[in-house]
Backbone and ligand atoms as CSV (ligand in chain L), in Angstrom:
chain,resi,resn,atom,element,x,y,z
A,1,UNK,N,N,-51.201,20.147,-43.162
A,1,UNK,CA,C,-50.594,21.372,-43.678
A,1,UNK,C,C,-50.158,21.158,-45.133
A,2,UNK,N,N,-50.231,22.379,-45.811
A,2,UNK,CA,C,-50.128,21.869,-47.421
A,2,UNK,C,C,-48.791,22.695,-47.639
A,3,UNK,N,N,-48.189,22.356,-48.670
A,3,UNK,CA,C,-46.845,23.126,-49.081
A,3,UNK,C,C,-46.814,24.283,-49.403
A,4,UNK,N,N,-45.408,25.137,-48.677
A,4,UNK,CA,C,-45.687,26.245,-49.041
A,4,UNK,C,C,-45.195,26.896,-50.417
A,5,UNK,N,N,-44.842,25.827,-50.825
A,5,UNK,CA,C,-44.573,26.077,-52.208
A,5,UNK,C,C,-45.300,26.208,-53.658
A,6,UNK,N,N,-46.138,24.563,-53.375
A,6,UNK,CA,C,-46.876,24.383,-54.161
A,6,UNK,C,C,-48.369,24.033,-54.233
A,7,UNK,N,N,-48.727,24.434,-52.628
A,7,UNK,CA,C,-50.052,23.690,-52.244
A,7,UNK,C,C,-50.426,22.550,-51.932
A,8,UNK,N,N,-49.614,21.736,-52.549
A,8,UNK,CA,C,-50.133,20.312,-52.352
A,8,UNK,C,C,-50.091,19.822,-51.064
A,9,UNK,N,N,-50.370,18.888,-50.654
A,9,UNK,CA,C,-50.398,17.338,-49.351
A,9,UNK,C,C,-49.175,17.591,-49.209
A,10,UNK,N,N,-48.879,17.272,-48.026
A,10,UNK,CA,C,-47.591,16.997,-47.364
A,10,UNK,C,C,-47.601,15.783,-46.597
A,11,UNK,N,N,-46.052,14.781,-46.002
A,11,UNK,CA,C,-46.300,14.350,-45.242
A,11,UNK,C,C,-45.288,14.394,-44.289
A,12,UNK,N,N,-45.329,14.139,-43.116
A,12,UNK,CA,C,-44.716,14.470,-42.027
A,12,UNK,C,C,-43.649,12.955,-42.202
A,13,UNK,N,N,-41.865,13.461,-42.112
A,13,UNK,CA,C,-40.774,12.774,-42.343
A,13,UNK,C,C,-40.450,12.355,-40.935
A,14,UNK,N,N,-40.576,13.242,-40.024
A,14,UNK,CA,C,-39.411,13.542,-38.864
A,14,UNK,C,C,-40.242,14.193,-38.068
A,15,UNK,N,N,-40.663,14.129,-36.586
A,15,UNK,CA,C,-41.255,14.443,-35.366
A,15,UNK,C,C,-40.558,14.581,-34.361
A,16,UNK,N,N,-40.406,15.748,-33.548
A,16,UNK,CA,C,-40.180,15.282,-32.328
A,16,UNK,C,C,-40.505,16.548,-30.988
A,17,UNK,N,N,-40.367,15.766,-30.069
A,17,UNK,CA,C,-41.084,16.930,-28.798
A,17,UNK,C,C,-39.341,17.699,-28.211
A,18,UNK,N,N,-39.033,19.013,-28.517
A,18,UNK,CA,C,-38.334,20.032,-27.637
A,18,UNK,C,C,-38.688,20.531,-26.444
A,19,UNK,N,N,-38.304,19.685,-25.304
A,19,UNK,CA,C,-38.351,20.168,-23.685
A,19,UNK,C,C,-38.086,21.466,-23.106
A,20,UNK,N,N,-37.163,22.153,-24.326
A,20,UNK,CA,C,-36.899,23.574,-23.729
A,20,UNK,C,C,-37.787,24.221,-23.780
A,21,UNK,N,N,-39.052,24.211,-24.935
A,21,UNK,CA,C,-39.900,25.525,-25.166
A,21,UNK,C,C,-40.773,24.713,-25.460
A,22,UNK,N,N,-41.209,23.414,-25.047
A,22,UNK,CA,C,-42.366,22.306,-25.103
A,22,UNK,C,C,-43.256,22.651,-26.346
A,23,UNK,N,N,-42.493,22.814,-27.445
A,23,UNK,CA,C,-42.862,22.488,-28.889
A,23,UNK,C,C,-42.671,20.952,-29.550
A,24,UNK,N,N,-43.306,21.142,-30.673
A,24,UNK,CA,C,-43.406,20.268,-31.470
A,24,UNK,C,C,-42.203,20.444,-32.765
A,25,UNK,N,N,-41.209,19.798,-33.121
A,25,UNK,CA,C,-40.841,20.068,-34.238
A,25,UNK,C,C,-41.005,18.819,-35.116
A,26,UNK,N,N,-41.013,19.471,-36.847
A,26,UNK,CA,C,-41.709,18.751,-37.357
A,26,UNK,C,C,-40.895,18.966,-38.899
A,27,UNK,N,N,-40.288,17.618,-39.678
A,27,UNK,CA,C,-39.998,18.435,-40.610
A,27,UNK,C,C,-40.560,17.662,-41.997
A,28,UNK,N,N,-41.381,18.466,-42.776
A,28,UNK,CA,C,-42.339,17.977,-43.697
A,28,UNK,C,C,-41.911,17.785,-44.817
A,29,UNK,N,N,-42.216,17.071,-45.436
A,29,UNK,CA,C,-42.262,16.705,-47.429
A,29,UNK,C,C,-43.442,17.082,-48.523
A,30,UNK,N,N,-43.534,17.708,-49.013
A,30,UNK,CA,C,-44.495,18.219,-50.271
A,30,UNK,C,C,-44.398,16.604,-50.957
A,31,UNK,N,N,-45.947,15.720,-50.926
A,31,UNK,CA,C,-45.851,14.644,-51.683
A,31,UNK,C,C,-45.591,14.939,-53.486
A,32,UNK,N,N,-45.871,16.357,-53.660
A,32,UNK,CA,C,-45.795,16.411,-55.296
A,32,UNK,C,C,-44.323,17.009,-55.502
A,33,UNK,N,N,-43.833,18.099,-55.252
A,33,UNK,CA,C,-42.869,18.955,-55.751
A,33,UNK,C,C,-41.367,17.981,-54.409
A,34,UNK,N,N,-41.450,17.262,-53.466
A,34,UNK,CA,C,-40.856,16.857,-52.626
A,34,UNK,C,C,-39.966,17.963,-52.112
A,35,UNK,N,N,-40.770,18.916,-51.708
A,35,UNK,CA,C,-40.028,19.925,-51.153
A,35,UNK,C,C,-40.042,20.024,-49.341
A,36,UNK,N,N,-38.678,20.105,-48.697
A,36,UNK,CA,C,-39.245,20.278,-47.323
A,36,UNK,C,C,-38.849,21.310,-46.678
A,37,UNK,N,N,-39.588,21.169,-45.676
A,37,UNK,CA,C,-39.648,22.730,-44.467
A,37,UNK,C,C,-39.907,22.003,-43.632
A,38,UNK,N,N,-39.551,22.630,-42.503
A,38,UNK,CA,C,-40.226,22.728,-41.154
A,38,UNK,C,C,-41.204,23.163,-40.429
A,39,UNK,N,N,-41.748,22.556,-39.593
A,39,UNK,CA,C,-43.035,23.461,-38.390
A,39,UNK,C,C,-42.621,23.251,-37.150
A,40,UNK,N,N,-43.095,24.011,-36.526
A,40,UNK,CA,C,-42.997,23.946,-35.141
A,40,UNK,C,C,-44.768,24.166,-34.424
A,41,UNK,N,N,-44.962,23.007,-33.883
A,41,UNK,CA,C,-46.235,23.431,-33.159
A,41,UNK,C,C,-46.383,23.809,-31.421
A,42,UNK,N,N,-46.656,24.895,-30.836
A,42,UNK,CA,C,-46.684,25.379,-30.308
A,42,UNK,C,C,-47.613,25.754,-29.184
A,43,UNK,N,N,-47.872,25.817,-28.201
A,43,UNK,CA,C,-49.589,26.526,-27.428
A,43,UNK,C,C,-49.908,27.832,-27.829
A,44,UNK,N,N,-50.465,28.137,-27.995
A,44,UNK,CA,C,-51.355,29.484,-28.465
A,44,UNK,C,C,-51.718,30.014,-27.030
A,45,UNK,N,N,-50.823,31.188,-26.258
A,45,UNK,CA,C,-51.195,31.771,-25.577
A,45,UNK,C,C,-51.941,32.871,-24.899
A,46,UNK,N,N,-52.514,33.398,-26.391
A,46,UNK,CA,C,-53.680,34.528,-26.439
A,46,UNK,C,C,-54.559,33.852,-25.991
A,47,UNK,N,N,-55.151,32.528,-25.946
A,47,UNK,CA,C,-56.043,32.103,-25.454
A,47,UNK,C,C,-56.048,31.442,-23.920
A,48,UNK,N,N,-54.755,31.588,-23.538
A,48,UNK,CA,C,-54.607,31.240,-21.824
A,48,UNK,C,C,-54.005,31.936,-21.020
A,49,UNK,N,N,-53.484,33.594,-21.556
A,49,UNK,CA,C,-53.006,34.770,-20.575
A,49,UNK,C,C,-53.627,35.474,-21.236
A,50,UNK,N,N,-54.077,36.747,-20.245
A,50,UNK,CA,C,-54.257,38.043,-20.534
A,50,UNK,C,C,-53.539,39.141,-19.646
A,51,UNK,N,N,-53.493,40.038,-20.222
A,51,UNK,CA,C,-53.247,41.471,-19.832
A,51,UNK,C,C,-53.758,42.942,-19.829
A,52,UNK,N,N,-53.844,42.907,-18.578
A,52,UNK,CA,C,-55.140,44.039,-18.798
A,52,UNK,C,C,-54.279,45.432,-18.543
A,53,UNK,N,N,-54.877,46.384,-19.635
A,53,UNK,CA,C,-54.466,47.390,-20.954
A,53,UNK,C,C,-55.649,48.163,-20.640
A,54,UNK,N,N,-55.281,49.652,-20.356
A,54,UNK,CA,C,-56.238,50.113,-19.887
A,54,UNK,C,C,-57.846,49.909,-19.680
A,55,UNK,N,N,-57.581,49.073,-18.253
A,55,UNK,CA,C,-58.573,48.664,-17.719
A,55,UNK,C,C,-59.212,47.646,-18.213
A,56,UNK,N,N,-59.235,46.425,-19.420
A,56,UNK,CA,C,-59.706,45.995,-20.275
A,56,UNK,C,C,-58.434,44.775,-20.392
A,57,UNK,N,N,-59.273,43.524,-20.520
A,57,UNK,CA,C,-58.126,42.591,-20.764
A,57,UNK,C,C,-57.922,42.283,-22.007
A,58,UNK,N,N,-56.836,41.727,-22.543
A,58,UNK,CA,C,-56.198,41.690,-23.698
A,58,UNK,C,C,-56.010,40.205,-23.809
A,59,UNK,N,N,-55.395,39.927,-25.231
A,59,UNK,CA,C,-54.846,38.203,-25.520
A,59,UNK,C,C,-53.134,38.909,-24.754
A,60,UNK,N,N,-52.663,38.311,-24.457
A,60,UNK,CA,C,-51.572,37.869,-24.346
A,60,UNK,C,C,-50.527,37.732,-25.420
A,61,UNK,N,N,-49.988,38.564,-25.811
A,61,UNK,CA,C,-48.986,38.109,-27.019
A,61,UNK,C,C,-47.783,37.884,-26.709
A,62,UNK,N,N,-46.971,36.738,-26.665
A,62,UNK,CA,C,-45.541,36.471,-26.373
A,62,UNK,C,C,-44.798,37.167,-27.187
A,63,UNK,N,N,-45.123,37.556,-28.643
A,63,UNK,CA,C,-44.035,38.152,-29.275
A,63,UNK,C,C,-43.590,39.277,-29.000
A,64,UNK,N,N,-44.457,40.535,-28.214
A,64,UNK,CA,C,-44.233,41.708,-27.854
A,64,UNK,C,C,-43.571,40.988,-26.289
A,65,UNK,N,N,-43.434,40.210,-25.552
A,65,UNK,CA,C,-42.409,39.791,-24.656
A,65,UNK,C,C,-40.955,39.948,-25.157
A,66,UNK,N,N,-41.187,39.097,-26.195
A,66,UNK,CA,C,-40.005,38.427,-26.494
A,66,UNK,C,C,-39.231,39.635,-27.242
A,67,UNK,N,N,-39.789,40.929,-27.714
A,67,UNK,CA,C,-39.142,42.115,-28.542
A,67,UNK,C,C,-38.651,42.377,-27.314
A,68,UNK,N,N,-39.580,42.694,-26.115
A,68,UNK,CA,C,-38.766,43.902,-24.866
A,68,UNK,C,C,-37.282,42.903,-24.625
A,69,UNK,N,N,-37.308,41.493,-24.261
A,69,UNK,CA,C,-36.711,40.608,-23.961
A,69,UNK,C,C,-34.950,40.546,-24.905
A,70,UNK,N,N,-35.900,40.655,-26.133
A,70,UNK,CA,C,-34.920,40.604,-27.290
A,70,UNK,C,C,-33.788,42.240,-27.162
A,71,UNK,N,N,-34.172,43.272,-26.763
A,71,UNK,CA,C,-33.642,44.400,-26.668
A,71,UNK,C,C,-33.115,44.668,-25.364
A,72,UNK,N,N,-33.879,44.013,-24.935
A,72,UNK,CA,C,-32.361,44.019,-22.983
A,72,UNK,C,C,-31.311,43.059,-22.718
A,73,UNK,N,N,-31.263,41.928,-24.067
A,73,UNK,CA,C,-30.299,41.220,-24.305
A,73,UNK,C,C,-29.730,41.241,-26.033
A,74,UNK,N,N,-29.954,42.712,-26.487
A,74,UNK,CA,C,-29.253,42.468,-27.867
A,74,UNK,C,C,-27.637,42.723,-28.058
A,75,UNK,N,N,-26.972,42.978,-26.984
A,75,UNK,CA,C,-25.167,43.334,-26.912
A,75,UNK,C,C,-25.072,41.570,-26.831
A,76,UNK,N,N,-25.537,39.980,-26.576
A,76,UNK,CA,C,-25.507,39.072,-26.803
A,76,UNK,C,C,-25.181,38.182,-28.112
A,77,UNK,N,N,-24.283,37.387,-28.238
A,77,UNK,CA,C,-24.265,37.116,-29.379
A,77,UNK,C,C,-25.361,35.906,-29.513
A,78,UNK,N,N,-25.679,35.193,-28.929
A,78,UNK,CA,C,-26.850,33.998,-28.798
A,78,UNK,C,C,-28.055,34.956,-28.346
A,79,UNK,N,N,-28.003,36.385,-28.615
A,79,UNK,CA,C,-29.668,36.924,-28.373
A,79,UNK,C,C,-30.913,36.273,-28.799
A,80,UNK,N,N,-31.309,35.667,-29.854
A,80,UNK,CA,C,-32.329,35.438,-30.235
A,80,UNK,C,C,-32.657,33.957,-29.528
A,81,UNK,N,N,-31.699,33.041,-29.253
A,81,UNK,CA,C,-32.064,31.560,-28.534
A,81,UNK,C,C,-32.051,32.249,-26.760
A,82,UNK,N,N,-31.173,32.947,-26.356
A,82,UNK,CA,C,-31.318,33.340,-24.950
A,82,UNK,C,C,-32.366,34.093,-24.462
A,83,UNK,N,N,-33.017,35.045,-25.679
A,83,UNK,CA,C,-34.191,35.874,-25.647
A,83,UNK,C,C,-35.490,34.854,-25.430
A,84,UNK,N,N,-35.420,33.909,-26.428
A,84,UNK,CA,C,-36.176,32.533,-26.237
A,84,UNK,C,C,-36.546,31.972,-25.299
A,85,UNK,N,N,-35.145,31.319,-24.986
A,85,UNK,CA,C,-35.259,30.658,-23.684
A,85,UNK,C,C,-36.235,31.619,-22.536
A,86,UNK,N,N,-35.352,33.117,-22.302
A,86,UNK,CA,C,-35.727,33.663,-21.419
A,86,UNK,C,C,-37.488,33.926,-21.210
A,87,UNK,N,N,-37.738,34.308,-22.368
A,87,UNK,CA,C,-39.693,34.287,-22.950
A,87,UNK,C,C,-40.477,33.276,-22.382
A,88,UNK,N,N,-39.658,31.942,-22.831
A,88,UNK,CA,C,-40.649,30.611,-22.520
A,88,UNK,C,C,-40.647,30.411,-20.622
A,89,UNK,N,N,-39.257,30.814,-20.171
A,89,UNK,CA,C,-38.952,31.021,-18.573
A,89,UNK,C,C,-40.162,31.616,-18.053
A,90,UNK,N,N,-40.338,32.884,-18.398
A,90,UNK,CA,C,-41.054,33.981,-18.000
A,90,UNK,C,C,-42.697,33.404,-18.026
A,91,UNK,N,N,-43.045,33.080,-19.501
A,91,UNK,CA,C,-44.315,32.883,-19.332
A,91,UNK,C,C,-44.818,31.452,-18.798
A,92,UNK,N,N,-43.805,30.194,-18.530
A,92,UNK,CA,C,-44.043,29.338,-17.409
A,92,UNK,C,C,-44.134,29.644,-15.741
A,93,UNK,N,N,-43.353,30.600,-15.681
A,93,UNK,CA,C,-43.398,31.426,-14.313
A,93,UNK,C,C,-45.318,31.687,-14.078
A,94,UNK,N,N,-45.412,32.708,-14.940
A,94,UNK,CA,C,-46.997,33.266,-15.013
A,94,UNK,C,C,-47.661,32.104,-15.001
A,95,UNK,N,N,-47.381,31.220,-15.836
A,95,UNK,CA,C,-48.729,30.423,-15.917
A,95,UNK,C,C,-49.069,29.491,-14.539
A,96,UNK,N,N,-48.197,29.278,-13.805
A,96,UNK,CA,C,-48.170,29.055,-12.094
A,96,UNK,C,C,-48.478,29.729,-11.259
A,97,UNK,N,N,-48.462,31.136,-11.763
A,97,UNK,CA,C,-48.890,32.137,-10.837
A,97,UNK,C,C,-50.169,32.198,-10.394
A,98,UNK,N,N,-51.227,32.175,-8.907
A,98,UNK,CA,C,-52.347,32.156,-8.821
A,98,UNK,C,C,-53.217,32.986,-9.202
A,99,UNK,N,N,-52.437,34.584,-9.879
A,99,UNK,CA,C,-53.369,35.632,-10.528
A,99,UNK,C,C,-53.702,35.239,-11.563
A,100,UNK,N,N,-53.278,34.221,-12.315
A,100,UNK,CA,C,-53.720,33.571,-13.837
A,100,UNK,C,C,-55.061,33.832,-13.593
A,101,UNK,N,N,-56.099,33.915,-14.889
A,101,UNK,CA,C,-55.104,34.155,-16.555
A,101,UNK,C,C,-54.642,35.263,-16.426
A,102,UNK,N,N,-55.273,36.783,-15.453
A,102,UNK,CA,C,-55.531,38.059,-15.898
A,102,UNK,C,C,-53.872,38.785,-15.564
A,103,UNK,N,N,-53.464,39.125,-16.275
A,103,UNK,CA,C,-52.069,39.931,-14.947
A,103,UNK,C,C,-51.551,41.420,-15.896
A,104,UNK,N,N,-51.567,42.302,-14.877
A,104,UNK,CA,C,-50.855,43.766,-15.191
A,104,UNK,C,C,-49.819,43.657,-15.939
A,105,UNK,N,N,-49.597,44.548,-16.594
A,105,UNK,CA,C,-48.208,45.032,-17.374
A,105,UNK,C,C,-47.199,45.132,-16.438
A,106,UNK,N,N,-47.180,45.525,-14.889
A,106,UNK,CA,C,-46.383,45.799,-14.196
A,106,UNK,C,C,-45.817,44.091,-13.792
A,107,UNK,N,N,-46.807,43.441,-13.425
A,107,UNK,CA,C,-46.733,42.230,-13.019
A,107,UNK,C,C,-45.937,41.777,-13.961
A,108,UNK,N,N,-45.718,41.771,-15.413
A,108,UNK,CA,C,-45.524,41.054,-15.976
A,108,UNK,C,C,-43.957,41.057,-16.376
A,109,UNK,N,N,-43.574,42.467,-15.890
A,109,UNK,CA,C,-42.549,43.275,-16.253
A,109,UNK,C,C,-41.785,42.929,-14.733
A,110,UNK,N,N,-42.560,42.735,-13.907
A,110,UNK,CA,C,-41.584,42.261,-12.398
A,110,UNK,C,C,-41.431,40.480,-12.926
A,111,UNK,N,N,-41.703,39.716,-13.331
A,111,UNK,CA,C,-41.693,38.195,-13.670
A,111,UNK,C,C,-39.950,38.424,-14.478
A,112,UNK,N,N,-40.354,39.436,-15.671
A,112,UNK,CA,C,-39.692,39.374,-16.716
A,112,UNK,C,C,-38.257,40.021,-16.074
A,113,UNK,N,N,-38.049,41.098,-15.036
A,113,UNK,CA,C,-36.586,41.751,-14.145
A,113,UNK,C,C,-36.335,40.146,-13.817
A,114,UNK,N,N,-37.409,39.686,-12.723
A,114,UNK,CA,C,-36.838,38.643,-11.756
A,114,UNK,C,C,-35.666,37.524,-12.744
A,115,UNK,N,N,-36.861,36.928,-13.574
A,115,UNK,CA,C,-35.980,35.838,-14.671
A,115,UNK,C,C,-34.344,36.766,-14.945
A,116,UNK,N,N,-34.358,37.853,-16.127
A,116,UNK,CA,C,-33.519,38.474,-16.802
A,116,UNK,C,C,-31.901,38.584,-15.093
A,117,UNK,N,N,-32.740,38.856,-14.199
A,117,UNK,CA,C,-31.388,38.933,-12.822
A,117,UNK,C,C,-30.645,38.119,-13.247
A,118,UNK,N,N,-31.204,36.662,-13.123
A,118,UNK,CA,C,-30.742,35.590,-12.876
A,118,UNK,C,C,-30.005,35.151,-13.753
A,119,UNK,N,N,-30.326,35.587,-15.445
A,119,UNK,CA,C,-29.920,35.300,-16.195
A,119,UNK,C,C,-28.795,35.873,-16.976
A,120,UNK,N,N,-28.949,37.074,-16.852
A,120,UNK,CA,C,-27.983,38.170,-17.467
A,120,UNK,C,C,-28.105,39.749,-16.459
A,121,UNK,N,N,-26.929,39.902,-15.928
A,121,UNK,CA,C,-27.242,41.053,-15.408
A,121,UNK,C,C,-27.404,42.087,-16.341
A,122,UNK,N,N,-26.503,42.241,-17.126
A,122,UNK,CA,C,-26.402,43.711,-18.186
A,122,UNK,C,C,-28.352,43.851,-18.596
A,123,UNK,N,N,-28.750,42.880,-18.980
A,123,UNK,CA,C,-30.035,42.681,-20.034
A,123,UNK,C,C,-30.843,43.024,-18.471
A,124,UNK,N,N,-30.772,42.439,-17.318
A,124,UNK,CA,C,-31.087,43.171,-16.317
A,124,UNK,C,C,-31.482,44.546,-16.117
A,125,UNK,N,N,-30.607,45.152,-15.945
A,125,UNK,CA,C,-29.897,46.578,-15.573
A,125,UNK,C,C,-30.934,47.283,-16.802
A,126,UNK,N,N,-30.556,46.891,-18.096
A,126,UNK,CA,C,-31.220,47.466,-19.205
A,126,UNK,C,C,-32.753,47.394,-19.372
A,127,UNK,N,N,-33.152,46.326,-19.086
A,127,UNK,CA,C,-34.711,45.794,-18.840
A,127,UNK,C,C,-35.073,47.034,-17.753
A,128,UNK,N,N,-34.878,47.091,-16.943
A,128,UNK,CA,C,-35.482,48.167,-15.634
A,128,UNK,C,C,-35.276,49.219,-16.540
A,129,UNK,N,N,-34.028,49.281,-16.743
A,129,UNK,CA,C,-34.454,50.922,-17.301
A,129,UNK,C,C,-35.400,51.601,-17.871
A,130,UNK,N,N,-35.663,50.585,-18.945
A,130,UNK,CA,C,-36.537,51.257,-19.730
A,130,UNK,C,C,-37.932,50.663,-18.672
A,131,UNK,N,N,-38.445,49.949,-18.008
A,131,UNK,CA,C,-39.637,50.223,-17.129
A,131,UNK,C,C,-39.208,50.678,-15.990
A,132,UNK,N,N,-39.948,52.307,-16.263
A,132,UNK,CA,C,-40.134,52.621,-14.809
A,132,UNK,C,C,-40.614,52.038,-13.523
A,133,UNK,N,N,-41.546,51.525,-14.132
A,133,UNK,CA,C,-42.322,51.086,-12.768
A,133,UNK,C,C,-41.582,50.050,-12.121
A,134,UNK,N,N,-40.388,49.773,-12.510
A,134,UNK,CA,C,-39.453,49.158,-11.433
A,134,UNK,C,C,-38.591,49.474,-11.240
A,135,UNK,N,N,-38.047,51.015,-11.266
A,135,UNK,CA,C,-37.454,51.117,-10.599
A,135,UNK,C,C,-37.718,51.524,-9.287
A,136,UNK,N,N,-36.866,51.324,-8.293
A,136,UNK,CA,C,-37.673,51.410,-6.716
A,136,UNK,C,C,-36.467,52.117,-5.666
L,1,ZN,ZN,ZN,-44.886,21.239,-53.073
């Protein structure tokens, strides 16, 4: 990876593996301008879930998870790490699931109530609301 500053070579200072969301963190040096940042390397899950969208399967995007996720827990003051957590929960759930890779919007949205119960009722309560299709 080259700097985002100045283009140049970088080299990697500091490594290490995060168990919560089984990333990579990484924090880099620009060999010319010695500037650093961070990366995080990650699985790319468009290429190992889908969701099928009228009638037609799709990549999988965690970030549109993690918005619905992010908005049934935004009265939170740790929303964005609990929204997290809750995302990476959810889509380890799925990826165990025997319907893998392919799974409904509904399916995905019953994974995402079940986790959110357990975790936060309010973000609960709020999550259903806005999908109908669970309420029952
Ligand atoms: Zn640089």
């Amino acid at each position: 990876m080259v700097c985002i500053y100045c283009g140049s070579e970088t080299k990697v200072g500091n490594s290490r593996w995060q168990k919560r969301n089984n990333q990579v963190w990484r924090r880099r040096q620009c060999k010319k301008c010695k500037a650093v940042f961070t990366t995080h390397e990650a699985v790319d899950l468009s290429s190992t879930l889908l969701v099928q969208v009228n009638g037609s399967p799709r990549p999988f995007v965690s970030d549109i998870l993690f918005t619905e996720i992010l908005l049934a827990m935004q009265d939170r003051k740790d929303c964005y790490l609990a929204a997290r957590e809750a995302t990476a929960t959810i889509v380890s759930k799925l990826l165990k699931l025997p319907g893998k890779p392919l799974f409904s919007t509904t399916q995905i949205s019953l994974i995402s109530a079940d986790v959110l119960k357990k975790l936060d009722k309010r973000a609960y309560l709020r999550f259903t609301a806005e999908h109908p299709s669970l309420q029952r």
